[in-house]
N, C-alpha and C positions, 0 to 999 in steps of 0.2 A: 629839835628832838622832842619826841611827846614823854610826857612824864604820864606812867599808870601806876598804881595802886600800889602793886609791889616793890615798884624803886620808892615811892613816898613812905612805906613800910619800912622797909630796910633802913631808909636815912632816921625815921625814927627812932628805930632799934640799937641804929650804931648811936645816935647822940643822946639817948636813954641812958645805953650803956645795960640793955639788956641781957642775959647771958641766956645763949641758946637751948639752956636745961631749965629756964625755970616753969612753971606752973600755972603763975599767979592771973598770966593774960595771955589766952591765945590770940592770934594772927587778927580773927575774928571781933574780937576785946580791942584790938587797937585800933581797928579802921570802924568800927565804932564809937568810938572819942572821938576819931579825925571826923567824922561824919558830924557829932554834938559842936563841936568846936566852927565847925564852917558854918552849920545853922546855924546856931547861936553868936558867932562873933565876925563871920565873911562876911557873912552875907549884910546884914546889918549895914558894914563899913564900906562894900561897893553899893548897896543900894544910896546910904548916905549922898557918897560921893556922883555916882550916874546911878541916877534914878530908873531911865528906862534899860537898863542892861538886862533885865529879867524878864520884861514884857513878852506877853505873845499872845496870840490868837489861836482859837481853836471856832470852827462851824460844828455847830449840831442844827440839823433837819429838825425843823417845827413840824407837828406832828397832830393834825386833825385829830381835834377834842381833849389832845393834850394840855395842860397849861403849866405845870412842875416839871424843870429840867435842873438834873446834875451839878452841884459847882465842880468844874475838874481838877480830881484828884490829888494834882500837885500843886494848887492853887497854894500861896505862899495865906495861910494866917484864915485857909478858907474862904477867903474873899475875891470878889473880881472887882477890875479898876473900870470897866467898862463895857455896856452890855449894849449891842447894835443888832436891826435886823437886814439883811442880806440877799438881795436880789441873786443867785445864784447863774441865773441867764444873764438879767441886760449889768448888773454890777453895781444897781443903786443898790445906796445904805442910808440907812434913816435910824434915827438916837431913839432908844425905847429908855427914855428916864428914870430914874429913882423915884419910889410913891413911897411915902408913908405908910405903914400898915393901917393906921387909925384915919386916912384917908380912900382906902381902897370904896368908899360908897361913891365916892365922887366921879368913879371911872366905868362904874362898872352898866351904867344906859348909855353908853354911845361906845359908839366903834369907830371913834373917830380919833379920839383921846386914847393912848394906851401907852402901858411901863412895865414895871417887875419890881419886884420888892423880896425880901429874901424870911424863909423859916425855915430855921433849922439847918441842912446843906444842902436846900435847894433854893430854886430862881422859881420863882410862880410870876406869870402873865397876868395882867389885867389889861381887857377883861377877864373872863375865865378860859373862853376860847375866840379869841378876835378876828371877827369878821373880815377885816382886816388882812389880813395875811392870807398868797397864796400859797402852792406846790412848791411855786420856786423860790423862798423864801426860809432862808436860815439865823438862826442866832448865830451872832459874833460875839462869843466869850472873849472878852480881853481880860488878863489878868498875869500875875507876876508868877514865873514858873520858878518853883522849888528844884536846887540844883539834886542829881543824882545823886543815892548812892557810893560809895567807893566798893568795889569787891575786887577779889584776887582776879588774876589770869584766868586764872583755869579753872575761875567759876561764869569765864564772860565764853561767848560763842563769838568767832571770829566772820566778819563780814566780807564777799570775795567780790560782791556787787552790788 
């Protein structure tokens, strides 16, 4: 049986022991706690225990003359656990490493050597724009996905395919 939002609402409510006249918290107010509580104490305690339960991937297209990409959005702490780049035709992938910022001089005459290093909420490439890389060639964001939300029913749009 899938458990949503509003039956995890309601069992709240009955072992609260909230009375359906009061004021103090709407519906909204609750499953906003239940939202603070999972961040701050589930998640935590499944990551603990299985580390990779949260993992996942995301491809973003590298981008002639670009070198600053996105961390995505739901990334747990902002962070990514591993940054790849992605033959999108034949399926090679090859490690684009962690650099230093205070080493980036080191990278930046050959196209031979290259990584990313992070300012701010993004992934900057070094070199600036590598030679290196063709069309068919994407970053492999790997990094720990932030679990959803809780919202009511009848603020979700229901899926028929």
């Amino acid at each position: 049986m899938a458990v949503s939002a509003d039956r995890v609402l309601a069992g709240v409510k009955r072992r609260a022991v909230v009375p359906t006249n009061q004021v103090t918290l709407d519906d909204d107010d609750i499953l906003d706690l239940i939202d603070d509580v999972i961040k701050v104490h589930v998640v935590p305690l499944i990551d603990s225990v299985n580390g990779e339960f949260f993992v996942t991937s995301e491809l973003t297209a590298l981008v002639a003359s670009q070198s600053n990409y996105d961390i995505p959005y739901r990334a747990i702490a902002r962070g990514i656990r591993d940054l790849k780049i992605k033959n999108t035709t034949s399926g090679d992938v090859r490690n684009a490493p962690y650099i230093e910022p205070e080493d980036i001089h080191l990278y930046i005459d050959t196209a031979l050597n290259f990584g990313h290093y992070f300012k701010g909420d993004q992934i900057y490439m070094v070199p600036d724009v590598p030679s290196t890389f063709s069309a068919t060639e994407s970053l492999e964001i790997w990094y720990k996905i932030r679990p959803s939300s809780l919202i009511k029913l009848t603020n979700a749009a229901k899926v028929t395919s």
